[in-house]
C-alpha positions in Angstrom: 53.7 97.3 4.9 50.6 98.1 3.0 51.7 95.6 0.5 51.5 92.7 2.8 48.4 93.7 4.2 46.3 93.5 1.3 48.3 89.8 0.6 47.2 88.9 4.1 43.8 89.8 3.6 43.5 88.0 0.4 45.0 85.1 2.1 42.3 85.0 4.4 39.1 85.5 1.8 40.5 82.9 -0.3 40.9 80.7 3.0 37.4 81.4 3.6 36.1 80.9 0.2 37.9 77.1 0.0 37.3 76.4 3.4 33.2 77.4 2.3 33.3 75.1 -0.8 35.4 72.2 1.1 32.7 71.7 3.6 29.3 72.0 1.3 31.0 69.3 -1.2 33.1 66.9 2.0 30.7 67.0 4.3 27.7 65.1 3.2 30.3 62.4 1.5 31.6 61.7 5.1 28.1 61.9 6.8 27.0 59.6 4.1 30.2 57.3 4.6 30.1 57.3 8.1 26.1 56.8 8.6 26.9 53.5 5.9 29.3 52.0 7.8 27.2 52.5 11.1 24.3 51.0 8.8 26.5 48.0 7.7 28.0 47.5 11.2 24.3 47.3 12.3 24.1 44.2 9.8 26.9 42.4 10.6 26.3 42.3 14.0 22.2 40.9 13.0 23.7 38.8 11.0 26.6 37.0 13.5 23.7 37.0 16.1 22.7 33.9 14.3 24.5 30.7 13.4 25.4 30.8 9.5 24.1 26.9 9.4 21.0 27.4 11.3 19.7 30.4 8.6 20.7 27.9 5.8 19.2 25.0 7.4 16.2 27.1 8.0 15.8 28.2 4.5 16.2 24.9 3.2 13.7 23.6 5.3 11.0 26.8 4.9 12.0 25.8 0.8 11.8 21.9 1.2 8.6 22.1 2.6 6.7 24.2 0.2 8.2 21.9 -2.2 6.6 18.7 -0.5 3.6 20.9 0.0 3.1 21.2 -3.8 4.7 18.4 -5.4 3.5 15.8 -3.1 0.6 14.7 -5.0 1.7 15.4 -8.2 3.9 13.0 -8.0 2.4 10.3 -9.4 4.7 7.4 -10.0 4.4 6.1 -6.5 2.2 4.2 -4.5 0.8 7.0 -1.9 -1.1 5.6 1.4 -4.0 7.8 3.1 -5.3 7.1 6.3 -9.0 7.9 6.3 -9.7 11.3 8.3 -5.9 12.2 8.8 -5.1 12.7 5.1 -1.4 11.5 3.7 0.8 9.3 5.8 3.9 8.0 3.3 4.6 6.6 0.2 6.0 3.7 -1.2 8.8 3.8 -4.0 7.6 3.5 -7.9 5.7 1.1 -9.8 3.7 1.3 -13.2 1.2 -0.3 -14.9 1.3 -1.1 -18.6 -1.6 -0.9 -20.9 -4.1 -4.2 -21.2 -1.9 -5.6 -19.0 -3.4 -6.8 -15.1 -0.1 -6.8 -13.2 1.6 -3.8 -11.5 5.5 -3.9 -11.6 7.5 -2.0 -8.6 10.9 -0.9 -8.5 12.3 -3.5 -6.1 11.2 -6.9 -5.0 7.6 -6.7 -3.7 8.5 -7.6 -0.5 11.2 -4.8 0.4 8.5 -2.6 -1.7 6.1 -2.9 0.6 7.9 -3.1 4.0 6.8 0.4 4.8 3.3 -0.6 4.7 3.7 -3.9 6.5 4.9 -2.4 9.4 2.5 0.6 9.7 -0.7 -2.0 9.2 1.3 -4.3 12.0 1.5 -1.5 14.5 -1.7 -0.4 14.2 -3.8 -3.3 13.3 -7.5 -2.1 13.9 -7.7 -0.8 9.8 -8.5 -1.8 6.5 -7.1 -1.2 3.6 -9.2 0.0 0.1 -6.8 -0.7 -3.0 -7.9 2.6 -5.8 -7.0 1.5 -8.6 -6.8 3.6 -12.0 -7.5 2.4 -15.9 -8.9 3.4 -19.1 -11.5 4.1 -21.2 -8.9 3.4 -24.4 -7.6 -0.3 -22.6 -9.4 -3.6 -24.1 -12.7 -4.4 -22.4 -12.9 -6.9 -20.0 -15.0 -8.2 -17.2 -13.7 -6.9 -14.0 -12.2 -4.4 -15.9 -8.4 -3.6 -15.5 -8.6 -1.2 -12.7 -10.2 -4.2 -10.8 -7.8 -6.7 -12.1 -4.8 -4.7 -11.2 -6.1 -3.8 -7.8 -6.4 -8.1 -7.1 -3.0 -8.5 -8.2 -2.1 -5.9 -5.7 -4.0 -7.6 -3.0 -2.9 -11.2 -3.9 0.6 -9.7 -3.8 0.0 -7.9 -0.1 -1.6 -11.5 1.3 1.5 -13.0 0.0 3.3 -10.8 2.1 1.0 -11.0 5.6 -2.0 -9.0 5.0 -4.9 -10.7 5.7 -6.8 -10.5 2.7 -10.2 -10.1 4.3 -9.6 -6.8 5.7 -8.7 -5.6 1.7 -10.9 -4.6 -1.1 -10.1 -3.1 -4.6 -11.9 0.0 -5.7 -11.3 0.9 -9.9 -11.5 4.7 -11.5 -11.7 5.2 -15.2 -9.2 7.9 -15.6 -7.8 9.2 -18.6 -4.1 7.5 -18.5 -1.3 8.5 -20.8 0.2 5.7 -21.9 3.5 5.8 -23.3 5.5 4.3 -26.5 6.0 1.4 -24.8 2.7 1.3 -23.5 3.6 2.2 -19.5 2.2 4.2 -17.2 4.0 5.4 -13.7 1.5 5.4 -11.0 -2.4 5.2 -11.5 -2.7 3.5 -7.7 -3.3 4.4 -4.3 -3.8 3.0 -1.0 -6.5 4.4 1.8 -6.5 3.4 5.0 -9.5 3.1 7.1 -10.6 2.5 10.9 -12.2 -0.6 11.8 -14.4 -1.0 14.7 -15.8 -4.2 16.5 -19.4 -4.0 14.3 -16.9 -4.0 11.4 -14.6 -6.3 12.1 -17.3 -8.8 13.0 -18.9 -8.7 9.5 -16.1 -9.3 7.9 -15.1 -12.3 10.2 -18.7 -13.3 8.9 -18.0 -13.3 5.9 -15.0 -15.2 6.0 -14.5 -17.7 3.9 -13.6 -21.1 6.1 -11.2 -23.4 4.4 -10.3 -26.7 6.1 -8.9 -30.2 5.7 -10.2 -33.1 7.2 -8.5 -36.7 7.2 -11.1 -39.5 7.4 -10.2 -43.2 7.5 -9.8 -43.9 3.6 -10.5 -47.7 2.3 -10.1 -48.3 -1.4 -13.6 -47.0 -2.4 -14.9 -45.7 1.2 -14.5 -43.7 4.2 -15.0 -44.5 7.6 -16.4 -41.3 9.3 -13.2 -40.9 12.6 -13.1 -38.9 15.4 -11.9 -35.8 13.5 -15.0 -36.0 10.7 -17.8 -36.3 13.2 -15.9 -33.0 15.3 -16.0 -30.9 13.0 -18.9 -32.3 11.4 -20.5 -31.0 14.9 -18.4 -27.8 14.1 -19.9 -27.2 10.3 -23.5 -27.7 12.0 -22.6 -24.9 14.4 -21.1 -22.4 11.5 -24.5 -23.3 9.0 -27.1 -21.9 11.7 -24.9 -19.2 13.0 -24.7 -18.1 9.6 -27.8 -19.7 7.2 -26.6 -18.3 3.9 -23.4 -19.9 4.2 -22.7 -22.9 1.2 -20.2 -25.7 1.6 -18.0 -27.0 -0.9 -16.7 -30.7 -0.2 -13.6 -31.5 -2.4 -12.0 -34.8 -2.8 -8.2 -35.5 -3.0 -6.3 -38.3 -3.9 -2.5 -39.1 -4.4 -1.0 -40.6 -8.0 -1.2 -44.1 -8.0 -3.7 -44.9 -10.7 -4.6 -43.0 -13.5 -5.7 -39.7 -13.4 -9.6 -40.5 -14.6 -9.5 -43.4 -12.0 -8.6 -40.5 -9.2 -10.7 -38.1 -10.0 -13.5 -40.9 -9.6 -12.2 -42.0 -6.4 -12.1 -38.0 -5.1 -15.6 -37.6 -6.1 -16.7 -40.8 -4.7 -15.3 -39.6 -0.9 -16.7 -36.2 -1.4 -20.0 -37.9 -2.2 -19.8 -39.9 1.2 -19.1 -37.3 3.4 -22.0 -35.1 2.3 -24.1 -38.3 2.6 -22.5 -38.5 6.2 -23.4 -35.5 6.9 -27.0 -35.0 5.7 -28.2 -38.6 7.1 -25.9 -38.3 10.3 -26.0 -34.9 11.1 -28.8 -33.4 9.8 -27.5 -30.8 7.3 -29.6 -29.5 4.9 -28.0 -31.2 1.8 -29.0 -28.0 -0.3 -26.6 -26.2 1.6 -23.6 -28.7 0.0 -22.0 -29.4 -3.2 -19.8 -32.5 -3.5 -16.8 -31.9 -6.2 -13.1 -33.9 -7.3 -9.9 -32.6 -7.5 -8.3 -35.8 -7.8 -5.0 -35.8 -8.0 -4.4 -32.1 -9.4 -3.5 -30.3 -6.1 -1.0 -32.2 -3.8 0.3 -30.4 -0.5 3.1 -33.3 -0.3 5.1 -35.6 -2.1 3.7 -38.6 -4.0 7.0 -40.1 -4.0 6.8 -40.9 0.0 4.1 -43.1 1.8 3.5 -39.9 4.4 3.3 -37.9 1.4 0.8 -39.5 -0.2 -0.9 -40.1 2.9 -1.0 -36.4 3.4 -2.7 -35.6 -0.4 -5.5 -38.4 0.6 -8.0 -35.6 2.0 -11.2 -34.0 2.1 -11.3 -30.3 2.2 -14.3 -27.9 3.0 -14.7 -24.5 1.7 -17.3 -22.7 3.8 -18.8 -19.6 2.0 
């Protein structure tokens, strides 16, 4: 009896003594296990609050936009356009520039280049456009330089596609431009948009150059001054004291029959005639117009038809 009693006891210190160590050395483990999987559960249910694509949509655009933030600008191998006060609006695809050289080259044909532009400028028609455009100090010295002469082939190209040419002017800036092997350069031009107001757009309209054709009655080796000569001979009297700095150019056309020499004779011989017309019939001051010949360089028609002849047998007036 006394035998089990001391085996009981000893049953229950060493049940004491494990049950002692079990709990210092479990204890924390579970605590720990069972506060991380509260912790994770927490998580998981933040995280299926929110639609999986919307958080990667988000990110992509929090990322995308830094990345237009910052690279933007740098990027200079297209053709950005500003709008005056407002900052960047869009750009247009690539083009380059290649050294000594007065054209620009784009990626696609001109027209679909510039597409973007044309319909901005036709949607919101009371601006003006100021070509920048880039060269430098290392390219072959010319008079305009090649910032200027890039910027008017630029211009030329956006009047062939619409844009009134009055309402664009070139700006150059000598930059330093790294050229490469093959002498090209992406970029080096920019496009700012400005607001025009009435005052403005009147100037400009006074500035205008006027170009016009007139069809007098043509003899052999005179004119007989028509209907259409003496209207807008009244018309040119009108535009010359409205605007007394203005000068007149008179050209003479002809057709092809004859020789050339023989044509440009007869062109300058008309042109002569209607600025006598004009300064002993109308009164203008005859320092105020130049009489030239064209002869039969520039048809508008073909020589090869009566009508078409007809039709290159002209006066023309540029107004300056």
């Amino acid at each position: 009896m006394r035998g089990f009693f001391l085996a009981f006891i000893f049953f229950l210190l060493w049940f004491l003594v494990a049950y002692v160590y079990l709990a210092n050395e479990t204890t924390p483990k579970i605590a720990s296990y069972i506060s991380s999987l509260s912790f994770s559960k927490g998580i998981s249910e933040n995280i299926t609050l929110q639609d999986p694509e919307e958080t990667e949509n988000e990110t992509e655009e929090v990322s995308g936009d830094l990345f237009y933030k910052e690279n933007l600008l740098q990027n200079q191998a297209v053709l950005h356009v500003f709008k005056d006060g407002i900052g960047y609006l869009f750009s247009l695809d690539t083009l380059y520039i290649r050294k000594n050289v007065d054209s620009v080259f784009f990626s696609t044909y001109d027209r679909k280049y510039f597409d973007k532009l044309l319909v901005y400028v036709s949607e919101n028609e009371n601006v003006e456009l100021l070509i920048e455009s880039d060269y430098s100090a290392t390219e072959k010295f010319a008079t305009p330089n090649m910032g200027i002469r890039r910027g008017e082939f630029l211009l030329n190209k956006l009047s062939e596609n619409g844009l009134d040419p009055y309402y664009i002017s070139v700006k150059s800036n000598i930059k330093e431009l790294i050229f490469s092997e093959e002498n090209t350069f992406y970029g080096g031009m920019q496009i700012l948009l400005k607001p025009i107001d009435s005052i403005r757009k009147a100037e400009i309209e006074k500035n205008r150059v006027i170009n016009r054709t007139v069809y007098p009655t043509f003899t052999f080796s005179k004119i007989i001054a028509n209907k259409e000569l003496n209207d807008f001979a009244d018309e040119l009297k009108s535009i010359l004291a409205s605007n007394p700095k203005r000068k007149v150019q008179i050209i003479g056309h002809t057709d092809n029959i004859g020789s050339a020499i023989d044509n440009y004779q007869l062109g300058l011989k008309y042109a002569q005639q209607v600025r006598g017309f004009l300064v002993n019939n109308k009164g203008i001051d005859g320092s105020k117009l130049s009489a030239f010949s064209r002869g039969e360089e520039n048809p508008i028609d073909d020589n090869n038809t009566h009508q078409g002849r007809k039709n290159n047998l002209r006066i023309e007036f540029i107004i300056e």
